[in-house]
N, C-alpha and C positions, 0 to 999 in steps of 0.2 A: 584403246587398242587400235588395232588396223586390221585389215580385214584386204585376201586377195582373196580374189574370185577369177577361174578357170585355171588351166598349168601356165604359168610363170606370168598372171595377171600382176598390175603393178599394186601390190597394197595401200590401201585407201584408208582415211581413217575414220571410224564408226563407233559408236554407239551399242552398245549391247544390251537386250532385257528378257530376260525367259517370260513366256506365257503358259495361259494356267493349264495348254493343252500339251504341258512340255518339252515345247520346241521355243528356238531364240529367234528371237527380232533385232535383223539387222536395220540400223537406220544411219546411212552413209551421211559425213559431214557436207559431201559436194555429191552436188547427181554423178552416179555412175550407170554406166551404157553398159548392156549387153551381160547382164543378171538375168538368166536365163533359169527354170525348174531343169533338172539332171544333173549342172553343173554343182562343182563342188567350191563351198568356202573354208579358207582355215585363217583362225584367228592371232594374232600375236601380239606381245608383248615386248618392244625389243625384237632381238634374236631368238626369243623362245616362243614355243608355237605351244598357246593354249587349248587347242581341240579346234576343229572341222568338223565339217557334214554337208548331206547332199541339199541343194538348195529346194525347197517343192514348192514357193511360192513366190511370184515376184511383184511389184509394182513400180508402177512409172512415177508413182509420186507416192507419198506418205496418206492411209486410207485416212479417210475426214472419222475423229473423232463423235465416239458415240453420244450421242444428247441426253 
């Protein structure tokens, strides 16, 4: 799917996976800048928009894998 983030950010394409806190993990195929907590993502398909929501948590890279 692709995935924009902010009003009329340019959608990107990502990865999707629910956690078990049921909220979704974005994992963008290319770094993307300026995924901020408030802002909002909605997700798509194509031309059809599978669901959004408010973002609460960001990172600058992907967190390191639990051991």
């Amino acid at each position: 799917c692709v995935v924009a983030v902010a009003n009329g950010g340019t959608p990107r394409s990502a990865g999707l996976s629910s956690r078990a806190d049921e909220r979704l993990l974005v994992e963008f195929d290319e770094p993307a800048t300026a995924v901020v907590p408030g802002q909002y993502a909605v997700f798509y398909a194509g031309s059809r928009v599978l669901g959004g929501g408010a973002i609460k948590e960001s990172w600058a890279a992907r967190p390191a894998e639990a051991s």
